[in-house]
Each structure stands twice: as structure tokens, then as C-alpha cells.
C-alpha positions as CSV (number, residue, x, y, z in Angstrom):
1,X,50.4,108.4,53.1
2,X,49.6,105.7,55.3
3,X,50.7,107.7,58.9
4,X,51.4,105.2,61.9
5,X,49.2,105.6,65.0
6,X,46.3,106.8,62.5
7,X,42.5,105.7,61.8
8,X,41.6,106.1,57.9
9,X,37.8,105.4,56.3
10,X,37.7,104.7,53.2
11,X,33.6,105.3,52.0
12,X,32.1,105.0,48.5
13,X,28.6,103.3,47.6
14,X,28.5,99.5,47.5
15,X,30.1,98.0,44.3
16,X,32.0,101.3,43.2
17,X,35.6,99.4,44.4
18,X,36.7,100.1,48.0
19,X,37.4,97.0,48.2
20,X,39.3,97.0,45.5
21,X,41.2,100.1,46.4
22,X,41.6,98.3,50.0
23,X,43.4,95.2,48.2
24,X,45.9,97.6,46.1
25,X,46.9,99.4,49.3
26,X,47.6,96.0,51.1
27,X,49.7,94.5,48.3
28,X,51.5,98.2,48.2
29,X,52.6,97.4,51.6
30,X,53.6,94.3,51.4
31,X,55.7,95.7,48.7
32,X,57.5,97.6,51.3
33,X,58.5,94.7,53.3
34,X,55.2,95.1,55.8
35,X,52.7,92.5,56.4
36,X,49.1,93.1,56.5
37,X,46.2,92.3,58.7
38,X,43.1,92.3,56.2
39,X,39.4,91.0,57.0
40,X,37.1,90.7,54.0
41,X,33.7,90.3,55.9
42,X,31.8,90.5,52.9
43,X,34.2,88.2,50.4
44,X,34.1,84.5,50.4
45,X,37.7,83.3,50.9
46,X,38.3,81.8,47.5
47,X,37.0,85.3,45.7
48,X,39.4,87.3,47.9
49,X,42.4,85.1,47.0
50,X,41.8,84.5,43.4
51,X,41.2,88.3,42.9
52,X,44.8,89.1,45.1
53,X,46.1,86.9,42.2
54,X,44.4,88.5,39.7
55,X,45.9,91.9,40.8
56,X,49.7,90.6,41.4
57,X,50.0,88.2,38.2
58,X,52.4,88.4,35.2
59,X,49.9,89.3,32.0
60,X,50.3,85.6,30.6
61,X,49.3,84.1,33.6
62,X,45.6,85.8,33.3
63,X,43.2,83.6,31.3
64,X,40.9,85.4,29.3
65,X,36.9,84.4,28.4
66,X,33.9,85.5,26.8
67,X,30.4,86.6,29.1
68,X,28.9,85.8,25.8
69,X,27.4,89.4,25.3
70,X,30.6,90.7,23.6
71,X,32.9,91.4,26.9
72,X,35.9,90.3,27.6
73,X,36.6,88.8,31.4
74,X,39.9,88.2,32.8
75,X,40.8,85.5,35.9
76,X,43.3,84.2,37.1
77,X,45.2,81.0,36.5
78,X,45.7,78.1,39.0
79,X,49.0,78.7,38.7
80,X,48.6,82.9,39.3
81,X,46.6,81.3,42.5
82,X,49.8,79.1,43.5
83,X,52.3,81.9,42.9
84,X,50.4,84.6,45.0
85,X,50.0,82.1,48.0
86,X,53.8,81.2,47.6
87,X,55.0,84.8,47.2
88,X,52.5,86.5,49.4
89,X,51.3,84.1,52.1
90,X,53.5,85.1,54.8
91,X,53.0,88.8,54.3
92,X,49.1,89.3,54.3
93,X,46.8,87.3,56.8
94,X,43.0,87.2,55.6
95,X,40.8,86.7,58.7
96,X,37.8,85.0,58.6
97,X,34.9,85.1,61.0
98,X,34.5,82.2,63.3
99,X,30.6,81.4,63.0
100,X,30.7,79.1,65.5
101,X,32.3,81.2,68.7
102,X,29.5,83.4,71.0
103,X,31.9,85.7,71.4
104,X,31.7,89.3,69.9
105,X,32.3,89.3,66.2
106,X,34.7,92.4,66.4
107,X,36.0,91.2,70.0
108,X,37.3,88.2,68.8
109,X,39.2,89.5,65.4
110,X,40.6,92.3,67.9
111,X,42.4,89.4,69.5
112,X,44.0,88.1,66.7
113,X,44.6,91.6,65.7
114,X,46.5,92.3,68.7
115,X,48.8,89.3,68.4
116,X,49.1,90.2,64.6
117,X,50.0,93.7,65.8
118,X,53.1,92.2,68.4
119,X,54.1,89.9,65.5
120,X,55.2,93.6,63.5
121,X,52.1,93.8,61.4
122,X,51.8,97.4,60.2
123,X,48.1,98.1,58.3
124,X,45.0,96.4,59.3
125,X,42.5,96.8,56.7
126,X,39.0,96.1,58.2
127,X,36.0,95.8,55.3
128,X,33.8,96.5,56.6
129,X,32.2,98.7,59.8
130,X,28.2,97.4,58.7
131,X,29.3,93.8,59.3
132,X,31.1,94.3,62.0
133,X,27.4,95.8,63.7
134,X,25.2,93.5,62.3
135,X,22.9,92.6,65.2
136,X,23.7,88.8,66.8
137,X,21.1,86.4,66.8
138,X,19.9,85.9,70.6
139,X,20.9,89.3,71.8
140,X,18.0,91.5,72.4
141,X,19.0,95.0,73.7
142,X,21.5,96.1,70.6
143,X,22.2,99.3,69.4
144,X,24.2,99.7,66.8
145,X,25.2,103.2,66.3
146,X,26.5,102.7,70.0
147,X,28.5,99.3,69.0
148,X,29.8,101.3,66.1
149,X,31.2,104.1,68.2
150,X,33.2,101.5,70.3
151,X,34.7,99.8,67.8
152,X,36.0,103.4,66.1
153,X,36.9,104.3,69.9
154,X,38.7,101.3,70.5
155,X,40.2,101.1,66.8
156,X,41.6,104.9,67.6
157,X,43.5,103.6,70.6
158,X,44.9,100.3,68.8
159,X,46.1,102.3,66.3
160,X,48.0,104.2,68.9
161,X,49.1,102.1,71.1
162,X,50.8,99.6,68.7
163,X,51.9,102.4,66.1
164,X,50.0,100.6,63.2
165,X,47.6,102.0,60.4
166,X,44.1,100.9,60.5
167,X,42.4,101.3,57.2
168,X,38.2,101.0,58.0
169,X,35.8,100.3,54.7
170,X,32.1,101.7,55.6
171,X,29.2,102.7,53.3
172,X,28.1,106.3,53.2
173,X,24.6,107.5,54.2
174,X,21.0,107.7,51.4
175,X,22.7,111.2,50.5
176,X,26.1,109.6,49.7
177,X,27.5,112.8,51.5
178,X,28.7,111.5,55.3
179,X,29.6,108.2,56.3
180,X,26.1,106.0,57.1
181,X,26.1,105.2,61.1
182,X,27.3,106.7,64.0
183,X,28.1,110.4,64.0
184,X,31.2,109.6,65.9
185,X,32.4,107.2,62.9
186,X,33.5,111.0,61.0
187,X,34.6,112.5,64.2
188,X,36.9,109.7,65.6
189,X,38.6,109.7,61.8
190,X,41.7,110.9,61.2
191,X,41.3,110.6,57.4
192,X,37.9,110.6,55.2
193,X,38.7,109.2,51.7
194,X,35.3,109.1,49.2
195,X,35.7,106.6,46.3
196,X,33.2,107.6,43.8
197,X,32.9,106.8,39.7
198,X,32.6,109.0,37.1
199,X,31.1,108.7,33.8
200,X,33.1,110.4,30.8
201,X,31.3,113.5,30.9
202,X,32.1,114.3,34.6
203,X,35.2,113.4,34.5
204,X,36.6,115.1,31.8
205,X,34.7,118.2,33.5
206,X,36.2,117.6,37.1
207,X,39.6,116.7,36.1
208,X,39.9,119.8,33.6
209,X,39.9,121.7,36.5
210,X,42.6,120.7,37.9
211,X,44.7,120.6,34.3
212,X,44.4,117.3,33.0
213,X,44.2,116.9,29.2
214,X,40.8,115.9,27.6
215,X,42.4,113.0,26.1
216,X,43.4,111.9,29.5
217,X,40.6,112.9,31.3
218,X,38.6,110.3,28.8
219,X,40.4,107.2,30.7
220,X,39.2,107.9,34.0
221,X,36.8,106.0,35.7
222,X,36.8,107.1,39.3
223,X,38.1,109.8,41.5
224,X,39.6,109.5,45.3
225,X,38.8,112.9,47.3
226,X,39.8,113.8,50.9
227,X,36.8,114.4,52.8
228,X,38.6,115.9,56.1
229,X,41.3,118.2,55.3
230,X,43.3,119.7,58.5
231,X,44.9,122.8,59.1
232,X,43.9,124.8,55.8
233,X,45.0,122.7,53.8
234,X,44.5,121.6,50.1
235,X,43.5,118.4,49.1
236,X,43.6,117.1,45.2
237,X,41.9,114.5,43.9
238,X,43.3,111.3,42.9
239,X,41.8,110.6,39.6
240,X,41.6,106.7,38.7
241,X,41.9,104.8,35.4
242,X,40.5,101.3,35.1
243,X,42.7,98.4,34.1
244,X,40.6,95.4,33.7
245,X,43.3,93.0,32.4
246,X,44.3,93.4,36.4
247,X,40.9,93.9,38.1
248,X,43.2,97.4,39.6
249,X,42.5,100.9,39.0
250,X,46.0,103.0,38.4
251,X,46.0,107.1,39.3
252,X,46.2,109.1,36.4
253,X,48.9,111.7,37.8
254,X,49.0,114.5,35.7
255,X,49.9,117.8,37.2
256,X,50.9,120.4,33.9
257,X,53.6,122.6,36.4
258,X,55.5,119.1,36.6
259,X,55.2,117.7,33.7
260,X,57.3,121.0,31.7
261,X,60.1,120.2,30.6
């Protein structure tokens, strides 16, 4: 679903597992023989890699601990760590800011993002728009709804000029209904997906509509929606079950007219 030439936001509150949902999509991709442009802006190096390997590694190569108030946590080996750099270091390239350049934060990634782009990278996956706009220290006339519309302007036409998928992380407003920011953030979108979690209750209520069983309906923990449906169009939620052995969520696809035998 991931259309060439096209802009998609991905939104949800902070903590609910965007980035999470960002990290699946890249490893999809890689899966398909494409390499991946990501930038974590909010992920220390180490934490992004170790929880790629947590998401990619054989079941015996996740270690397993105790919190020490009865829950379980699962990491990944050094070894998981050696494997994904091995098997996935040449397909995914995880840009870091450079703290020391003057330079435009977003300027200067959009350079490497360019050469990345003639190199045959297909999806950039940007996380995230706030820390992109974060005011610079030393620059007095700022205004970041304006530096946010340029970067979604000047995304739009990347996008299209080098036939690649960006994929842009940003947080959603107090209301939790509209992207927070710029108007133009919504407008310049192609696609709006929501990530939002459910408890039990709402879950079971929301995905009955749409004809999943009870006892599946129980699993979910989150739900994917398309905020910005074209031409008439009908849009079905992606419902989302958590697997915390992988640190992934996995879609619950149950549709009853397909699953008659």
C-alpha cells in the first residue's frame, strides 16, 4: 500500500507505537528487496538497533527477564544484534542528526536523503515532524508552523520527483482528532493513518462491527484507521494484536465473507 511518488502521516499520541509500526513497515520492505532511508530523531542509536533485532530475531535468540513486579521482558541477544547488522545493514540506513553542523536540521538530512534516493532507496521513514521544527538555538525570528509547511511542501515534491514513498511520524493535536502543527501538514498528505489503542471493552465493541469474533476481538490491542479517504471510498480498520515476545503488533485479519468455506 505503500504508492510511489506519495506522502503518508502516520499520527497516534506519544508512546501508543508509531514508531513501532514505522519499524515493521521498514523491515517489510526490506523484505521485498528495497532499502530504507529511516531517521529516528527521538531514538538513541543503540535502542533503535537493538529493538530492529528484537523484531527480526529467531524466538531462541530473545533473552527473557523479570521487571521484578511479575512481568515478563523480552531483549535481544548480542548475537540477535550481530545477525540484524549482518543481514540488514546494507538494506536500511538509520540517520542520525549531526549536532555539530549550523546547517538546517531537516536541510542537511535532505541531502543525504537525496543521494540515498539516487542510490535506489525506495521508503524514507522520517520520525518525527516535532523534531524536525524544534526551534535552533541562536535563531531568533522562527516560526514553526511555517518551517513545518516547507518541509511537507518540499517532502511532497521529493516524493515525486524521485518516485519514492515518504512515510512522516507526527503527533496529533490536545483533541487527538487532526494532526498537531500546521494546517497544511493534513492538506499536503496523501494518506492520514491514526494509530490509537484500545482497551478490551472497545475493542471488542469496534471490531464486532465490522464481524470479528468476540474471542478474537479480546487479542486486540490497537486499531489503524484511514483518516483521508478519496473518491468515496471505504476504508476498514486494521485491527492490531500485540506480540511482546517480538516487541511487533501483527493485524488480526478477519473478514467472515472470506473466511467461509
Amino acid at each position: 500500500g505503500l504508492k510511489a511518488g506519495k506522502v503518508t502521516i502516520i499520527t497516534g499520541v506519544r508512546g501508543s507505537g508509531k514508531t513501532t509500526l514505522a519499524g515493521q513497515m521498514t523491515v517489510a520492505v526490506t523484505q521485498q528487496n528495497h532499502k530504507v532511508f529511516c531517521y529516528f530523531g527521538e531514538t538513541p542509536m543503540s535502542e533503535t538497533i537493538e529493538s530492529f533485532a528484537h523484531m527480526t530475531s529467531a524466538r531462541e535468540l530473545i533473552e527473557e527477564t523479570d521487571n521484578g513486579a511479575g512481568r515478563t521482558i523480552f531483549t535481544p541477544s548480542a548475537r540477535a544484534i550481530d545477525i540484524f547488522t549482518k543481514n540488514y545493514g546494507n538494506k536500511i540506513l538509520f540517520y542520525e542528526d549531526d549536532v555539530k553542523s549550523t546547517i538546517n536540521k531537516y536541510d542537511l538530512m535532505k541531502q543525504k536523503m537525496v543521494l540515498c534516493a539516487k542510490r535506489g532507496y525506495k521508503l524514507f521513514i522520517v520520525d518525527n515532524l516535532m523534531v524536525l521544527t524544534i526551534k535552533r538555538q541562536g535563531v531568533k525570528f522562527y516560526n514553526k508552523f511555517d518551517e513545518q509547511t516547507r518541509i511537507m511542501d518540499d517532502l511532497k515534491q521529493f516524493a515525486k520527483d524521485h518516485n519514492v514513498h515518504i512515510a512522516m511520524l507526527a503527533h496529533p493535536n490536545a483533541g487527538g482528532e487532526k494532526v498537531s502543527g500546521a494546517m497544511e501538514i493534513e492538506n499536503l498528505a496523501d494518506t492520514i493513518i491514526k494509530y490509537k489503542r484500545l482497551d478490551k471493552d472497545t475493542a471488542i465493541t469496534m471490531a464486532g462491527a465490522f464481524g470479528v469474533p468476540e474471542h478474537e476481538a479480546k487479542k486486540i490491542s490497537a486499531v489503524l484507521t484511514n483518516e483521508k479517504v478519496r473518491n468515496h471510498g471505504t476504508s476498514y480498520p486494521m485491527f492490531l494484536e500485540w506480540n511482546s515476545e517480538h516487541g511487533i503488533v501483527v493485524d488480526i485479519a478477519y473478514r467472515e465473507d472470506t473466511m467461509k468455506t
